[in-house]
N, C-alpha and C positions, 0 to 999 in steps of 0.2 A: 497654724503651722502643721499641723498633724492632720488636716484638711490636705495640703499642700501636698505633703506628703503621699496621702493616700492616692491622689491624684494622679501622681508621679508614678508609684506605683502601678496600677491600674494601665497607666498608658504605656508601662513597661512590657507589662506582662502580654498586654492588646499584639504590641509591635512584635514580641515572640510568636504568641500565635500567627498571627499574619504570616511571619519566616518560614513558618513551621508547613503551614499550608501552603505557600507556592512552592517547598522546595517538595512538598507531598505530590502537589500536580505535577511539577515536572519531573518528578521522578516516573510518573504516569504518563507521561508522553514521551519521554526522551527513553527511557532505559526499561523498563520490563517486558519489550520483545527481546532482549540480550539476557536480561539479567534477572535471576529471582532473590530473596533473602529468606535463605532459609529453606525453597523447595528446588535445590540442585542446579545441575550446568544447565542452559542451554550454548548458545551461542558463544555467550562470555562467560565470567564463571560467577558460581553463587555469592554472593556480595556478604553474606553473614560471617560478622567479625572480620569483615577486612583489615579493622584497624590494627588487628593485631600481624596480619601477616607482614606488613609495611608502616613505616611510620607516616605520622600525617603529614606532615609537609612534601613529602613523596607523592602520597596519594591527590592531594591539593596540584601540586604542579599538572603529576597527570592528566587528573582531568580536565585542566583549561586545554593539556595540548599533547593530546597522545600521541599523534601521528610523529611529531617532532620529539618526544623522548624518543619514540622504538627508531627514528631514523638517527638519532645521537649515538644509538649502539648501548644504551641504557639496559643491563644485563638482565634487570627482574621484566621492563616491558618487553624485553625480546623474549623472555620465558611464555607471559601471557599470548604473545603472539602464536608463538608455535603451540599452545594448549589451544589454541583459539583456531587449528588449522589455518592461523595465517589471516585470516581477517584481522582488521583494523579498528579499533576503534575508531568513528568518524568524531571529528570536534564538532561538539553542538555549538550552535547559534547565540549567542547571548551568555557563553559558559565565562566565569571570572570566578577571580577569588570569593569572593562573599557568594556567588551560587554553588562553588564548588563545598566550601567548610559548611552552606545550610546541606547540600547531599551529603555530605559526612555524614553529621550529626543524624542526621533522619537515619542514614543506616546503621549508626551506631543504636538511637534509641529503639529501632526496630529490632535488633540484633539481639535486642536482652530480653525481647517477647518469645514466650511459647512458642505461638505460630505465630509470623507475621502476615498483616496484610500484601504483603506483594512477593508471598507465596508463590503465588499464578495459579492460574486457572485450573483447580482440581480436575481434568478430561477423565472418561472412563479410557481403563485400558484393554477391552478388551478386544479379541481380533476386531477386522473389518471385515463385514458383511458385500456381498452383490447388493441388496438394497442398500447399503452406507453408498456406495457407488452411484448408484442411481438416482438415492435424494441428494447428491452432491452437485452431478450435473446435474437436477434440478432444479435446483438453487442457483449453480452456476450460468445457466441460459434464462434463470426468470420465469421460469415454468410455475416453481413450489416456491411463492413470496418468502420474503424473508419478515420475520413475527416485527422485529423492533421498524421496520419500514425502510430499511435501507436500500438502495438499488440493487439491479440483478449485478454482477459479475461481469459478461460480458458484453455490459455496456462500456468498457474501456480496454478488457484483456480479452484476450483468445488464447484459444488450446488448439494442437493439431489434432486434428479429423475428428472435428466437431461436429463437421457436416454445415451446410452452406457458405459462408464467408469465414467460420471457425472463433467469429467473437472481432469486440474493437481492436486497434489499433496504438489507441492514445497511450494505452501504460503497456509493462512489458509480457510478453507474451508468458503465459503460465505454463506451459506444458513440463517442464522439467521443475517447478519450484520446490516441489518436495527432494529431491536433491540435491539442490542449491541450498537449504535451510536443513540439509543434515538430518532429513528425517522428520516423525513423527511428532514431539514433542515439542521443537523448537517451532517446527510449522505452526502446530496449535495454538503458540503462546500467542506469534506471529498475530494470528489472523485472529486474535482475540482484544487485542490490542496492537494495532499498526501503527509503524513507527513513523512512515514517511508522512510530512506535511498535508500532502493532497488526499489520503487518506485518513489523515485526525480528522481532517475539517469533515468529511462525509458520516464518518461512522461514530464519534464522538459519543454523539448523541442518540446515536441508533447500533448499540454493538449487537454483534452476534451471539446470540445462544448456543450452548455449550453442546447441542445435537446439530444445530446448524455448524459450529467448524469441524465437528468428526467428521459431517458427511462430506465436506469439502475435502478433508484432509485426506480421505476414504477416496474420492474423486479423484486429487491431483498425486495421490500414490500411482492410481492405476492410467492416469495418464504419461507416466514415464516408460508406456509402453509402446504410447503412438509412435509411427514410421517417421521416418524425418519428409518422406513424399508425399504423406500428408497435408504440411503447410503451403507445398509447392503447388499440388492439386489447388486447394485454396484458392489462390493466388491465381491461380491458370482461369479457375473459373470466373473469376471478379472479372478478370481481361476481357474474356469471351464475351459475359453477360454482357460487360460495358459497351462494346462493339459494337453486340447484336441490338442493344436497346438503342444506339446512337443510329444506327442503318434505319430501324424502324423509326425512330423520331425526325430523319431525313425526307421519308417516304411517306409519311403524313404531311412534314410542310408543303413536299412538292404536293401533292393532292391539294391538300389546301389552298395553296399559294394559285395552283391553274388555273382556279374557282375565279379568281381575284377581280375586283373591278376594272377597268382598262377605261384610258381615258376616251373621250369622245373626240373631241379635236382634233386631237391626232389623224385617228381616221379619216375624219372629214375633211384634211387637206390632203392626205394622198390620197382621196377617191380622186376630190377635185382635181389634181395635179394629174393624172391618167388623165379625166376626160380630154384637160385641156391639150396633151400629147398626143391622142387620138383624134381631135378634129380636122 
């Protein structure tokens, strides 16, 4: 019996932990570019002792479905909203009640730490440098690899007047992101930990070093200074290039093509065909 027991036990405590740790990963994917516990606003606001500002079953609803309290006219989510500059909480993917009460509790048991881990990312603060600038777009064009081996930057995004095509296409253009993200510090967390899908799966495993996002961060301050005719230049030049490469890839086939073998037969019946018109 007391085998039994222990058993029970054991597989108790097993199934805790386990809770414990997926609601720790997600807390790690989903929320600490928004949120810290314990080291201040960014985006959203610091999450240490939530419990107390709101009761749980409040906090519980919310999180399966924030968009739809703050549009019920729900008075404390409309409070967050406007401290939030009007951003949204977006509803995560797979959010219910049993993931929402394991985020709870994680941020409660985190709440009663000294320092918690999801702090974020201690960044120096001190100014930024021309070199921060410079190893930024370094890093950004794939010049100055990045340590953990992750891709260059614009291999999917561009900035204006980058200089020749200004970076990819596929994700959204960077040039203004540090004032989209409110700055310094949110950017940092940001780019330390990125929230969007397509971005867990690349850097997961390969994140960024803590001189790698200042210099970035350092990069995409001083890119809110490019001209908006920058991109348009860009763009002008891609056309032109495209053109000129397509006139020259015409002008080799025809060359090519002159060359070409030509049938025989052919010939040799309208020779034949003349002579016999001329007899």
């Amino acid at each position: 019996m007391i085998r039994i027991y222990l058993i029970a036990v054991a597989l108790l405590f097993s199934v805790i932990s386990m809770h414990a740790q997926q609601a720790e990963d997600y807390f790690k994917q989903n929320c600490v570019s928004c949120h810290t516990i314990g080291g201040g606003r960014l985006t959203g606001p610091d999450l240490k002792n939530v419990a107390q500002r709101k009761d749980r079953a409040w906090l519980t609803k919310f999180l399966m479905d924030p968009k739809g309290m703050i549009e019920s006219g729900d008075p404390y989510a409309l409070e967050l909203q406007k401290s939030s500059r009007g951003a949204i909480m977006p509803t995560i993917v797979g959010m219910n009640k049993a993931s929402a009460e394991a985020l709870l509790d994680l941020i409660e048991a985190e709440s009663k730490l000294e320092k918690s881990k999801f702090m974020g990312m201690q960044l120096s603060d001190r100014p930024l440098t021309a070199a921060d600038i410079a190893l930024g777009q370094s890093i950004f064009t794939g010049e100055t690899r990045l340590k953990n081996g992750g891709p260059q930057c614009n291999s999917c995004h561009g900035v204006r007047g980058l200089g020749g095509f200004g970076g990819g296409s596929l994700a959204p253009d960077l040039t203004t992101v540090f004032e989209r993200y409110e700055g310094r510090k949110t950017l940092s967390v940001w780019l330390s930990a990125p929230a969007t899908p397509t971005m867990q799966s690349v850097f997961k495993q390969q994140q960024l070093e803590p001189d790698e996002v200042l210099a970035l961060t350092a990069f995409f301050q001083h890119t809110l200074q490019r001209s908006p005719e920058d991109g348009a230049t860009a763009r002008l030049n891609f056309v032109l290039i495209g053109l000129g490469g397509a006139l020259l890839m015409l002008g080799v086939f025809d060359v090519v093509w002159g060359k070409r073998f030509r049938g025989v037969r052919g010939n040799l019946v309208k020779k034949k065909r003349s002579e016999l018109l001329h007899e």
